[in-house]
N, C-alpha and C positions, 0 to 999 in steps of 0.2 A: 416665559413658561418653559419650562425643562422638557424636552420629546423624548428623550433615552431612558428607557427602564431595563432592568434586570429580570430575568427568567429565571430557570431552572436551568432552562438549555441554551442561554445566553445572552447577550443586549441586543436589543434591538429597537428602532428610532421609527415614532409615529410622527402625528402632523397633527396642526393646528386647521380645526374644520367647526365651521360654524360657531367658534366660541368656545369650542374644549374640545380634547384631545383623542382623535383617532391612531388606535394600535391595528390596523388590516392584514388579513393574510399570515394570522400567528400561527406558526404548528404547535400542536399540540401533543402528536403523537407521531409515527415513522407511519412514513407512506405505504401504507396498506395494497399493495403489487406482490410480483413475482410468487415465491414461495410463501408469503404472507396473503396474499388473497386468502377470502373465507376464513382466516386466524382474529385472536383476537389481538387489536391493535398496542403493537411496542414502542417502547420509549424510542422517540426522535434521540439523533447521532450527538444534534447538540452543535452548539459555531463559537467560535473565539470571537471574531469582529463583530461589530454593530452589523445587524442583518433589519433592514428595510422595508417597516409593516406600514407601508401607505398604500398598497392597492390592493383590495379584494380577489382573493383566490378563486380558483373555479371551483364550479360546484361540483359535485359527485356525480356519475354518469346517467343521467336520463333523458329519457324520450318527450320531446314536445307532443304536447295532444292537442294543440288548438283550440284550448279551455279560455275562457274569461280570463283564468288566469297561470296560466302557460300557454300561450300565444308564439310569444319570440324566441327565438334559437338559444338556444345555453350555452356560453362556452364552457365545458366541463372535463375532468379529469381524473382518472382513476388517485393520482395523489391528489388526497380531496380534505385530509383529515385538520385543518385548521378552523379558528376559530378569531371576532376582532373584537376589540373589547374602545367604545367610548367612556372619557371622563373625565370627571372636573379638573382635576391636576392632581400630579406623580406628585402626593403625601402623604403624611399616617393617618389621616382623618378618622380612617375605617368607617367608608358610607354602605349605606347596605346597596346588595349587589343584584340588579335584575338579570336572569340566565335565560333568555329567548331559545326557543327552539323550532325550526319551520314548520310549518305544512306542508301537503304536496302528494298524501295518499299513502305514504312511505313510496312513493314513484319519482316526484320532481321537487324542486326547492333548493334554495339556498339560501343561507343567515344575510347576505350582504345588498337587501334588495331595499330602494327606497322606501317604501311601508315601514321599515324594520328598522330606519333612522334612531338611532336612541339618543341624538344630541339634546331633545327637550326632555327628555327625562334627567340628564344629564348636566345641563344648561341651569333649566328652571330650579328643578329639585331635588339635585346633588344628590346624584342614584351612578353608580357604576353600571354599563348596560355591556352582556356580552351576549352576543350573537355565535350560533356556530354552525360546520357544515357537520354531516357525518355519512356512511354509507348505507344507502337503499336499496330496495329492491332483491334482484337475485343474488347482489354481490353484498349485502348488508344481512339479509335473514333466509337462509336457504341452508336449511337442516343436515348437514354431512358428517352427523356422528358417526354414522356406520363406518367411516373409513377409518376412525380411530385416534388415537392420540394429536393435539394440536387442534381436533377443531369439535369440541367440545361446546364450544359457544359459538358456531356458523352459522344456527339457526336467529341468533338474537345480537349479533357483530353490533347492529344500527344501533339498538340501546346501548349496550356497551361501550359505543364512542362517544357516547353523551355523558356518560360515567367516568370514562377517559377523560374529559372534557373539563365535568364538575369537579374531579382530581387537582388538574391543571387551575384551576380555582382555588380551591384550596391552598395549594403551593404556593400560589404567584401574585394573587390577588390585593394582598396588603399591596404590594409594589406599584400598585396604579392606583391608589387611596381606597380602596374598597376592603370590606370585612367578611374573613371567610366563614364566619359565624352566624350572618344576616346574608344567605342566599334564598330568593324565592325563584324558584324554577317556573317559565310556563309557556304556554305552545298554542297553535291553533290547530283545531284539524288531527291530523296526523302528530302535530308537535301537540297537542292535548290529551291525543292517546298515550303519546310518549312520556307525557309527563303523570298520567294515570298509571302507567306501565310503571313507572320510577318509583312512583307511589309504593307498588306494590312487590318491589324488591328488595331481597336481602342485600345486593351488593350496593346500592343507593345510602343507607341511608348514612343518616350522619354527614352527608355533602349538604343538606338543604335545610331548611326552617319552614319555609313556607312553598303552596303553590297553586300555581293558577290554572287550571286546565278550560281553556276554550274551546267551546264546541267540541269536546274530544272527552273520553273518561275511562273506563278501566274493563273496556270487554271487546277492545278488540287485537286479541290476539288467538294464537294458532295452538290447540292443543297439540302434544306429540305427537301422539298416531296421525292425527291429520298435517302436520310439517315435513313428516315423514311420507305420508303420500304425496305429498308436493314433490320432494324430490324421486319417489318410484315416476312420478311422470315427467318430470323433467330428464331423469334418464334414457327414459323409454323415447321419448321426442328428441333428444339430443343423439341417442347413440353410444352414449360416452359413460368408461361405468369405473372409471379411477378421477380423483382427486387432482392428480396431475393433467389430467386431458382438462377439466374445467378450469385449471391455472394458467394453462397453456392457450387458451380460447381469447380472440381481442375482446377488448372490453365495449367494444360495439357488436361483435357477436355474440356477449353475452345478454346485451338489452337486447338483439334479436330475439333469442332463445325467450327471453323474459316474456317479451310482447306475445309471443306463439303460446307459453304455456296461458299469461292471462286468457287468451282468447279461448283456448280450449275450454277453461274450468270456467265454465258461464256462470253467473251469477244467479246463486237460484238453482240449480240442478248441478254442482259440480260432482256429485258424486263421492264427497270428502267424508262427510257428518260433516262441515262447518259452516252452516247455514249459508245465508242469502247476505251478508253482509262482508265477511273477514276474508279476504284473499288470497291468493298463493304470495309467498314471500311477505310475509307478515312476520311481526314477533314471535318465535316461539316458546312455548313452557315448556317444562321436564327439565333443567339447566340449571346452575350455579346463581346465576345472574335472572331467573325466572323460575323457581322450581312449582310455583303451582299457578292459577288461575289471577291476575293482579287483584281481581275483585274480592275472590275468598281468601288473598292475605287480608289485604284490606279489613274486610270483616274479621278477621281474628285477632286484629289490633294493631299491624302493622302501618307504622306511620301516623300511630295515634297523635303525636303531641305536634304533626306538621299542620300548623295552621292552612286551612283552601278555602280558595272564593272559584267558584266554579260556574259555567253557567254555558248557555246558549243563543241562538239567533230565532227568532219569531216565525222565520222562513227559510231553514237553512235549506230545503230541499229545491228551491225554485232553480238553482244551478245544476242541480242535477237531473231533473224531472223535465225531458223535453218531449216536445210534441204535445198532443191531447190524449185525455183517457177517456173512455166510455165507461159504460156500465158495467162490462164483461172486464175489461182490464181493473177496474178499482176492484172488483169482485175477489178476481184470482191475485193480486196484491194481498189482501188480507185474509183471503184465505191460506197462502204462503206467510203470512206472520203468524198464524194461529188459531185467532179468534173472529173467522170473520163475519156473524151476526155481531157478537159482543163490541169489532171497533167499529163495523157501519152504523148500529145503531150510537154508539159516544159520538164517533166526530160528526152525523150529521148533526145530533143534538147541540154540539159545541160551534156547529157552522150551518146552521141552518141555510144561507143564502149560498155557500159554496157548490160552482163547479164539480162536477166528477173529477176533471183533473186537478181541481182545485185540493179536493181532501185525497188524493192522489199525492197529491206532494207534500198535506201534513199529515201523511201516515209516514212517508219514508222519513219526514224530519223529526218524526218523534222514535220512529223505528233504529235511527242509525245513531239523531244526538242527542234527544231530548230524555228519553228515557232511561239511556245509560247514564246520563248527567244525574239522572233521580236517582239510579241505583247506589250513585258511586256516593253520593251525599247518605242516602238509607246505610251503606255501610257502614261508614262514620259512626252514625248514630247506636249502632250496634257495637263498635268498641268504645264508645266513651266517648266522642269527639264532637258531642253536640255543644259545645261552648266555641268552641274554633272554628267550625264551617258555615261560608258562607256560600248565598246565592244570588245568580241575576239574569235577568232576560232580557238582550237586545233588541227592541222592537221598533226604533227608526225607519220609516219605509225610505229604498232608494226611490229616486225619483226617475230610473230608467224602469220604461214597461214590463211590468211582468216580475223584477227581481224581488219587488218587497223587502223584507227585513233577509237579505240574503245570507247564502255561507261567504262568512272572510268579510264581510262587512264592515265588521265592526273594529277591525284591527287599524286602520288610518283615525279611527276615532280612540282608542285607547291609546296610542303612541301619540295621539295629537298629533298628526301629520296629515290633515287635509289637503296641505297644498302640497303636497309630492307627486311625482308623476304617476298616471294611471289612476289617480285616485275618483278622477271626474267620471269615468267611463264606468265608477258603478256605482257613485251618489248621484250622478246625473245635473245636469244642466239648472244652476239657478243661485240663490244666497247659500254661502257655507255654511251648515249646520254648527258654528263654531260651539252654541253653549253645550249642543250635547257632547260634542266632545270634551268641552271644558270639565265636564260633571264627571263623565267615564276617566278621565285620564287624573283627573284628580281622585277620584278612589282606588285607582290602580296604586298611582303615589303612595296614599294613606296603607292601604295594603301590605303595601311593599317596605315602608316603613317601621309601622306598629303593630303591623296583623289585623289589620282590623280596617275595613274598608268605609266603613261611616254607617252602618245601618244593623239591625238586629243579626243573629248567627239565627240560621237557619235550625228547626227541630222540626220533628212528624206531628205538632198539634199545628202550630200556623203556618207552618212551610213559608215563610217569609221570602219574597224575592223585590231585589231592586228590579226593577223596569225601566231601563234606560230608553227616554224617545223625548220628542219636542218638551216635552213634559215631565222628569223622570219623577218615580213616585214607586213607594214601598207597596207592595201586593200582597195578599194571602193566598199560597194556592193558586196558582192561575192553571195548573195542570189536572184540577181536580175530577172530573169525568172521564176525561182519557185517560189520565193516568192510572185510573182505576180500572179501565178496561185492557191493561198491559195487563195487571196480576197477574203473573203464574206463566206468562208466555215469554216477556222479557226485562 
């Protein structure tokens, strides 16, 4: 089996892993440093020789939080900007091409982590799978138009390297048997938003076909005036009020800086207008690459003919929701979403037997994924796109206390990778749930394949959703009471 393929910017030699062919550590663009910080990302210099993609680059510069899942130290690197691509073998086949995109908050992540294996996709049924890294945080989306020419797109760099990225696809991708025609884009998380965000961009389209947005969808980003007060305080906290004093800063004083302004802008009271959910250094709009809200391109038709399967986790908020809630905390929760008669009275009706802290964590998980996931589908259905979208709800309980149908759950079950490292510590101790993954990764497949994941598209009369769990099985509506009690609020 032949390891050497051709780039754009040169040859370069993968390795034989698990039964098909690993490319790791490809660039895909010029190391985003120096006078290029906050710029939008340039074409790599380019190499003569075979240059050496078998080991996974570092990631992009973030901070360990001691989450589930960023626990362990990151080796990371301000040159962060590559990308690895698995596959059945360097031919013309033209297989269609899966385009992963991480999670991590827009704060942590990287394409190159066991969960994110794509040799089964790859192996089994002869799918090109490319992972990739790109920049976060304050060094990816941190609004510095004021300073003028060049960094026009500082506020939305993150997106943009994904764009960079889907390019590099386009170009390159026949060469590793994959077709740059059949790309479905999708993400979890943060790479869900991103793939919402993609959605709803002018400089996107035409890289992609289809896309998957997990747990993520098309509202959270950062209006202008509020990206722009992101960086009035980040000036004010830093001191620093030229372009070049922020290029000149280590890229560990800039995750300093990063960390001080999260803290400032609390959640819930930041004083932005940008509610209780979207944070500093977010995607921003008013740009080239975002010029309005991704939701209302979206509804104006944008990205009508790209096939999505879209959906969420049953309990995405149990990871985030710690400690207990009482009375008084469930109370001022939904009274800061809106409605707070209108959701106390849905979610107890919808959970009669639940905890205060219980519907405590499914207000924020409908608050932050469940509802936007409704929206981004409702849009659809307002340009036309009710033949092509589909939906589905993860509802597998882990078997560790307390996480339930958790966030990022369901991502070892759609790669089909149960047995990869880390994966025990959040399905918990017992028999491998293998059929449900069998069922989730085979529509992934089908998806990714034909557009069409195996069950009805989704419309506003049966609101159809797969329900993947011991038992997976088609639903009508399972959001119906709450969901109605969002109207008008989100």
């Amino acid at each position: 089996m032949s390891d050497i393929a051709d780039t754009t910017y040169g040859p370069i030699q993968g390795k034989v892993r698990e039964d098909v062919l690993l490319f790791a550590g490809i660039p895909y663009a010029a190391a985003p440093i120096g006078s290029l910080r906050f710029k939008e990302a340039q074409p790599h210099a380019g190499w003569s020789q075979v240059r050496q993609t078998t080991r996974f680059s570092p990631a992009a510069p973030q901070v360990v939080t001691g989450g589930m899942t960023n626990s362990a130290p990151v080796n990371w690197n301000e040159d962060c900007l590559y990308l690895n691509v698995t596959t059945p073998s360097l031919d013309d086949k033209k297989r269609p091409v899966f385009f992963w995109i991480h999670g991590g908050g827009y704060r942590t992540g990287q394409g190159g982590i066991p969960w994110y294996n794509g040799a089964k996709f790859a192996r089994d049924s002869d799918i090109v799978v490319v992972s990739i890294n790109y920049r976060m945080g304050m060094l990816g989306f941190t609004d510095l138009t004021r300073f003028g020419e060049g960094y026009e797109t500082s506020g939305i760099n993150g997106i943009l390297d994904q764009i960079k990225a889907l390019e590099w696809v386009r170009d390159n991708i026949a060469n590793f048997g994959g077709d740059p025609d059949q790309v479905t884009i999708a993400g979890e998380s943060a790479g869900g938003f991103s793939v919402g965000t993609l959605l709803g961009s002018p400089r996107a389209q035409g890289l992609f076909t289809r896309a998957i947005p997990q747990s993520g969808a098309a509202h959270h980003t950062l209006p202008k005036p509020s990206a722009e007060k992101v960086t009035d305080i980040l000036i004010k906290q830093s001191g620093l009020d030229s372009v070049e004093a922020f290029q000149n800063l280590s890229a560990q004083d800039v995750l300093s800086l990063q960390v001080e302004i999260d803290k400032q802008v609390a959640r819930g009271s930041d004083g932005l207008g940008i509610g209780s959910i979207v944070t500093p250094f977010y995607p921003a709009e008013g740009n080239e690459v975002l010029p309005q809200s991704p939701l209302t391109a979206i509804e104006n038709g944008l990205s009508r003919d790209v096939d999505v399967l879209i959906g969420t986790n049953k309990d995405e908020g149990t990871l985030f929701v710690t400690g207990k809630s009482d009375q008084t905390k469930l109370e001022a929760a939904a009274e800061g979403y809106g409605n707070k008669d209108g959701l106390l009275r849905a979610y107890k009706s919808a959970y009669p037997d639940a905890t205060t802290t219980d519907l405590t964590t499914y207000l924020s998980t409908d608050h932050v994924f469940r509802i936007p996931c409704l929206r981004l589908a409702e849009a659809r259905m307002q340009n036309g796109s009710s033949s092509n979208t589909w939906m589905y709800l993860f509802a597998w309980e882990s078997r560790v206390p307390g996480l339930r149908s958790t966030h990022a759950l369901e991502i070892p079950f759609m790669f089909n990778n149960l047995d990869r490292a880390g994966v025990v510590a959040f399905i918990g101790e017992g028999d491998m749930p293998q059929n449900v993954a069998d069922t989730m990764h085979r529509a992934w497949v089908a998806f990714i394949k034909k557009g069409n994941p195996g069950w009805a598209p989704y419309d506003l009369d049966q609101r159809l959703n797969m329900v993947f769990d011991t038992e997976s099985k088609l639903i009508a509506d399972p959001d119906k009471g709450r969901r109605e009690a969002w109207q008008g609020i989100r």
